[in-house]
C-alpha positions as CSV (number, residue, x, y, z in Angstrom):
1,X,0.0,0.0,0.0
2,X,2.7,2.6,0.8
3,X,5.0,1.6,-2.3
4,X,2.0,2.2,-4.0
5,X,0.9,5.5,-3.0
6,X,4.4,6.9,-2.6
7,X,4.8,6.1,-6.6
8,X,1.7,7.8,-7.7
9,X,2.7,10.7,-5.9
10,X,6.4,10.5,-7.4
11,X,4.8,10.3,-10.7
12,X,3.2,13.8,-10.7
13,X,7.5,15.0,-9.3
14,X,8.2,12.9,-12.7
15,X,5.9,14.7,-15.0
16,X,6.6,18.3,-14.0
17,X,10.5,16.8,-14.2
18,X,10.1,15.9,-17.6
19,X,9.0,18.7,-18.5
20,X,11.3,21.3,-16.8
21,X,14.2,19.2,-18.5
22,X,12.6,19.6,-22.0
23,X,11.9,22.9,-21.8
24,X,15.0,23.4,-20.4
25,X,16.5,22.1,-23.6
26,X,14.3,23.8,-26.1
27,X,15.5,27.4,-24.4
28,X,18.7,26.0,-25.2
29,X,18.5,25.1,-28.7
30,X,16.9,28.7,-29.6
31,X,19.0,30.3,-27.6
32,X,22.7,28.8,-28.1
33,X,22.5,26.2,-31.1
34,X,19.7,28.0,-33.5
35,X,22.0,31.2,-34.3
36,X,24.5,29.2,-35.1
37,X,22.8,27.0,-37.5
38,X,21.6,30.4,-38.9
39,X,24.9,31.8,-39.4
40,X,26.8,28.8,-40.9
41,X,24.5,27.0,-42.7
42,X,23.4,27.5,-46.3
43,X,19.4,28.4,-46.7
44,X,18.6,24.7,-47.8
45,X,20.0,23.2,-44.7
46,X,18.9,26.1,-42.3
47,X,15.0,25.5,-43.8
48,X,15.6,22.3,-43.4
49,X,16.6,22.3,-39.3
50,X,13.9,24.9,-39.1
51,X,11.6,22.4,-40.8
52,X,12.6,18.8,-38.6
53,X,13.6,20.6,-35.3
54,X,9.9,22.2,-35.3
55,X,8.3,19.0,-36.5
56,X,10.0,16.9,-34.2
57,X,9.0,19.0,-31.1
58,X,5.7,19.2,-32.0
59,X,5.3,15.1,-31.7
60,X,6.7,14.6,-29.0
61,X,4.6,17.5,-27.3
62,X,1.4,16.3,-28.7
63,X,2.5,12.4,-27.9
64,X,3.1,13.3,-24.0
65,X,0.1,15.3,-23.7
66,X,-1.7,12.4,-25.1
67,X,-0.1,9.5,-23.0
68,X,-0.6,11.4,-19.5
69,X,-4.3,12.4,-20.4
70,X,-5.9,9.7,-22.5
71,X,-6.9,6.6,-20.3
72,X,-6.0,3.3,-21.2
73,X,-9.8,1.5,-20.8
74,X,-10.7,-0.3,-18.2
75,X,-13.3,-3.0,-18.6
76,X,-16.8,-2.3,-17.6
77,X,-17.3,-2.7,-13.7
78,X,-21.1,-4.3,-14.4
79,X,-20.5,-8.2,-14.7
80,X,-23.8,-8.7,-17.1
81,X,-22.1,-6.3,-19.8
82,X,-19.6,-9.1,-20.8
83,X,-20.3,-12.5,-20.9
84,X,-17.4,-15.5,-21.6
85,X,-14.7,-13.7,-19.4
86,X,-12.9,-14.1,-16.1
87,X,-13.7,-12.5,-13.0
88,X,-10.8,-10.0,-11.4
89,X,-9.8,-11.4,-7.9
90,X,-8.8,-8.2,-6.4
91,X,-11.9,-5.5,-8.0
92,X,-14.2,-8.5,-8.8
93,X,-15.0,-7.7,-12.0
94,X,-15.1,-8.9,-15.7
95,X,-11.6,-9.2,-16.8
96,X,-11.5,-9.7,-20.8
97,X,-8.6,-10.8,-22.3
98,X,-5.2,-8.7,-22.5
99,X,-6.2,-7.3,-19.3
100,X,-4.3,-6.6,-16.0
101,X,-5.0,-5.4,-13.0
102,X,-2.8,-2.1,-12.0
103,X,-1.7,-2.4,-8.5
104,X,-0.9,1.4,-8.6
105,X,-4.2,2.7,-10.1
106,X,-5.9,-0.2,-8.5
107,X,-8.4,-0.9,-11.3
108,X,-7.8,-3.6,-14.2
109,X,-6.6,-1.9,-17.7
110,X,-7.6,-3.1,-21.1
111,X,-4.8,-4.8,-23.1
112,X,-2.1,-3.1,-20.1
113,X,1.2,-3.0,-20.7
114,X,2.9,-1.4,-17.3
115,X,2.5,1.5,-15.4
116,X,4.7,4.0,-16.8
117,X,7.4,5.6,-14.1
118,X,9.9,5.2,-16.8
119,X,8.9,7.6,-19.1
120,X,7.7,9.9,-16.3
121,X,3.6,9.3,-17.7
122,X,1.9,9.1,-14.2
123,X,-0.5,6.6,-15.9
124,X,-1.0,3.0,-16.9
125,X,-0.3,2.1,-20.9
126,X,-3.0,0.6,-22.3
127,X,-5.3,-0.7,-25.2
128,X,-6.1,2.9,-25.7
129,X,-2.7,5.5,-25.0
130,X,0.0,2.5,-25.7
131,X,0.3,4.1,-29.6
132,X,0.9,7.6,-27.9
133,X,3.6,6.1,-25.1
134,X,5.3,4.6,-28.0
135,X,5.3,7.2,-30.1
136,X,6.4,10.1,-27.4
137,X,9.5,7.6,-26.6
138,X,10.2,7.1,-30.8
139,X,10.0,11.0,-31.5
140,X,11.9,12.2,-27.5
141,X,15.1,9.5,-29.1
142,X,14.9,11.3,-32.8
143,X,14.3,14.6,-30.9
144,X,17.8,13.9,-28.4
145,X,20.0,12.0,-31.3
146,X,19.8,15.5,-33.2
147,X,20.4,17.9,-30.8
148,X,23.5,15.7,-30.0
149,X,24.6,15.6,-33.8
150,X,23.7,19.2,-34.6
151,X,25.4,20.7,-31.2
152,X,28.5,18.7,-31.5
153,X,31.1,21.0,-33.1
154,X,29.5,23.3,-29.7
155,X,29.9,21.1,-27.2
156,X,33.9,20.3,-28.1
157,X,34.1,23.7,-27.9
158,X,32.8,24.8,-25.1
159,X,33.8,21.9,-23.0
160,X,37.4,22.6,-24.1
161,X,36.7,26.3,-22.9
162,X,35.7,25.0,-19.3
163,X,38.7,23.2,-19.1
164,X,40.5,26.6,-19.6
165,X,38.7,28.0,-16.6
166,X,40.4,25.6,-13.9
167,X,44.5,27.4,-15.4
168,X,46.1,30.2,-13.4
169,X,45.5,32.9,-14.5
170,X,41.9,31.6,-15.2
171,X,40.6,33.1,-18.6
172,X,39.1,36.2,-18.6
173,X,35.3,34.9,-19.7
174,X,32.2,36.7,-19.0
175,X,29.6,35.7,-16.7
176,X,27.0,35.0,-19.7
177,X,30.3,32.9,-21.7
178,X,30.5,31.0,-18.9
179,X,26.8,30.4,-19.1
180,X,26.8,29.3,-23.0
181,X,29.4,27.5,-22.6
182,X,28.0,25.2,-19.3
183,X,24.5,25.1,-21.5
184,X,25.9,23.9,-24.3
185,X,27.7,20.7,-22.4
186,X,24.0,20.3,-20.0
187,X,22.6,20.0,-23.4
188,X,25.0,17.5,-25.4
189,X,25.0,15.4,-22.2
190,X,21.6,15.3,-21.6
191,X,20.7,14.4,-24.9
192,X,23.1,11.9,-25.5
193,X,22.2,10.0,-22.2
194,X,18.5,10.5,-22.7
195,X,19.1,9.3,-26.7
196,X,20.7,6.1,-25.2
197,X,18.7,5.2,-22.3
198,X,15.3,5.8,-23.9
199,X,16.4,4.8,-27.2
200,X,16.8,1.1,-25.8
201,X,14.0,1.7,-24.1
202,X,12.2,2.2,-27.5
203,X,13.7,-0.6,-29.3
204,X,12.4,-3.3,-26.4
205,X,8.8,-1.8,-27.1
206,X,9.0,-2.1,-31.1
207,X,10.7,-5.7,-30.7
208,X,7.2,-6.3,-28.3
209,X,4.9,-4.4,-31.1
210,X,6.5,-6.6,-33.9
211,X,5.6,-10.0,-31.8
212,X,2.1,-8.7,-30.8
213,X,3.3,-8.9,-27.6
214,X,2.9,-6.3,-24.7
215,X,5.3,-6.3,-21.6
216,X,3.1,-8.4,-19.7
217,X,2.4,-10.8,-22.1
218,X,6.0,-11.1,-23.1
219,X,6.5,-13.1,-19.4
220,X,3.7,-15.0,-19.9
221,X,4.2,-16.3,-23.4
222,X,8.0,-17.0,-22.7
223,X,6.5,-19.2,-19.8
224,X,3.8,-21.2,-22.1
225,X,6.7,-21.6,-24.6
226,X,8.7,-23.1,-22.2
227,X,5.8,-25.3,-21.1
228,X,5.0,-26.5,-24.7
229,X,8.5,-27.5,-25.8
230,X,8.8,-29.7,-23.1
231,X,5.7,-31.1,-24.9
232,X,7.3,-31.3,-27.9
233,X,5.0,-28.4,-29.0
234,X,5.2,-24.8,-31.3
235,X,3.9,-21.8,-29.4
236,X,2.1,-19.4,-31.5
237,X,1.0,-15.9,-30.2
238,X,-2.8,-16.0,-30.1
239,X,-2.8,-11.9,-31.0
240,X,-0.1,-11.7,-33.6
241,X,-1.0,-11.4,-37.0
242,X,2.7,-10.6,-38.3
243,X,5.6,-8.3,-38.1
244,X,4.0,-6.1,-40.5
245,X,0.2,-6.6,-39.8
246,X,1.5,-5.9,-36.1
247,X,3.0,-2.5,-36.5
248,X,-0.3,-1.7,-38.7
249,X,-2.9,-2.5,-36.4
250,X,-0.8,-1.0,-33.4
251,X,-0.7,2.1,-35.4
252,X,-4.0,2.2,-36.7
253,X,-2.8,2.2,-40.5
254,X,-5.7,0.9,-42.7
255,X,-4.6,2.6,-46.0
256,X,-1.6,4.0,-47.7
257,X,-2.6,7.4,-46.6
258,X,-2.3,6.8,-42.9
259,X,1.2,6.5,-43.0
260,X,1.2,10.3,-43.5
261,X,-2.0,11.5,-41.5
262,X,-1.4,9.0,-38.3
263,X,2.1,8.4,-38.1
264,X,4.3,11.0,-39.7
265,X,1.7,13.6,-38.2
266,X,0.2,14.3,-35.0
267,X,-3.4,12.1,-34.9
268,X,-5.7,11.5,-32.0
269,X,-7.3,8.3,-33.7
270,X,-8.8,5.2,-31.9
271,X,-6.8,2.6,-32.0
272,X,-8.6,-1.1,-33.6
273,X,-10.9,-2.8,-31.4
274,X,-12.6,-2.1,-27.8
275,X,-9.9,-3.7,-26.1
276,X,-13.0,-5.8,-25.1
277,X,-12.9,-8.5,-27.3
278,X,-9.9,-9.7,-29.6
279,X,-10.1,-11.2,-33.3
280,X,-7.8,-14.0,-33.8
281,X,-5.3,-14.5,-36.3
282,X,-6.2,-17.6,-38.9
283,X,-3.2,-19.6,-38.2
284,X,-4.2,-19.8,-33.8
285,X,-6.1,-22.8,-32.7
286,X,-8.7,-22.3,-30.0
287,X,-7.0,-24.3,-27.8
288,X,-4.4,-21.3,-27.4
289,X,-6.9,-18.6,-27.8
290,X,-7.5,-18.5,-24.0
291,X,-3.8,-18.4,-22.8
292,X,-3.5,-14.8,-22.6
293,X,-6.6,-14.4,-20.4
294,X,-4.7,-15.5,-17.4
């Protein structure tokens, strides 16, 4: 109970974290790296920073607003609006497949993931905000890997120039030098941490999206795998319709055009599905179909 309640008050300290750091770095990058771009770059490449850099903020902005506001789903406490499903132990009530029960939030989530402390959300991922979690993590890596890149040549620079300050006599820089030049090194750092950290981060989830799989599920297939090739069995994934039909239905592409209008730009759509109720691939007998119930 107190674990519980002392991490959904450190998730609001995370939130307002996250977003003092980002800011802190956007200040940065119009303040310090921006004139730069704009006085050594040609106009193509300048249009073109001007062009990503604005793009790229303005996903992962709209993708955390998203994840910390939209709720995942939870099922539907009545127990006469779904029939065919289990029964929660610890709310008693209708748990469809794909769901978990949050020990956090305290209520069962539709197709749940985890409860994201790691990307400083405050909130469960679910059937309905696990597109936007995914998506804020994918855009915050691209976001960090170019401020690194582009503020490079800067940050050799300047961290060369704070070496200088430690010599006797020490350098004669002004207060707001020395305050570019500690920026500049806070930023490149930051980035490049953040860039690795939450770029592995991101990779785990798209290997998980490719497999149909969600965190929770992972554990719990690997387990039933285990199980059936001591059977001399195949496990098959009762909710993965393919690495490509996967990444699709996660990211609610039904035509060509989506690519563009959902993915490359920001889109509040629904994701497939209830989260109630699950369609089946062909290829997965109903004997498997009620493994990921559990």
């Amino acid at each position: 109970w107190l674990v519980d309640h002392v991490t959904r008050w450190f998730g609001v300290v995370f939130v307002a974290l996250v977003i003092g750091l980002t800011s802190s770095i956007v200040a940065i990058v119009y303040i310090c790296l921006l004139p730069l771009i704009l006085q050594t770059y040609t106009p193509a490449w300048i249009c073109w920073h001007l062009a990503y850099g604005h793009w790229n903020l303005i996903m992962i902005v709209f993708h955390y607003y998203m994840a910390i506001t939209t709720s995942p789903g939870h099922p539907p406490q009545a127990k006469n609006d779904l029939t065919g499903v289990s029964i929660c132990r610890k709310c008693i009530a209708p748990k469809p497949a794909r769901t978990h029960h949050c020990s956090i939030c305290n209520r069962c989530v539709l197709k749940m993931d985890h409860h994201c402390q790691a990307a400083w959300l405050n909130n469960c991922v679910g059937h309905y905000n696990h597109r936007y979690f995914f998506s804020f993590c994918l855009f915050m890596t691209m976001g960090c890997i170019y401020c690194s890149i582009s503020g490079w040549e800067m940050f050799r620079d300047a961290y060369a120039a704070i070496e200088t300050y430690y010599q006797t006599p020490p350098p004669a820089f002004s207060f707001r030098q020395r305050a570019f030049h500690k920026s500049v090194v806070y930023l490149w750092v930051l980035c490049s941490s953040v860039a690795l950290a939450l770029g592995a981060l991101t990779l785990w989830h798209a290997a998980l999206i490719t497999r149909g799989e969600t965190s929770i599920e992972r554990h719990i297939n690997r387990k039933e795998r285990q199980r059936l090739q001591k059977k001399g069995k195949v496990f098959r994934n009762p909710y993965s319709y393919g690495s490509w039909d996967n990444w699709k239905v996660f990211l609610g592409v039904d035509v060509p055009r989506h690519w563009l209008t959902r993915v490359l730009l920001p889109s509040p759509h629904l994701p497939h599905g209830t989260g109630l109720s699950w369609d089946l691939p062909p290829c997965v007998t109903e004997q498997r179909a009620p493994l990921l119930a559990i």
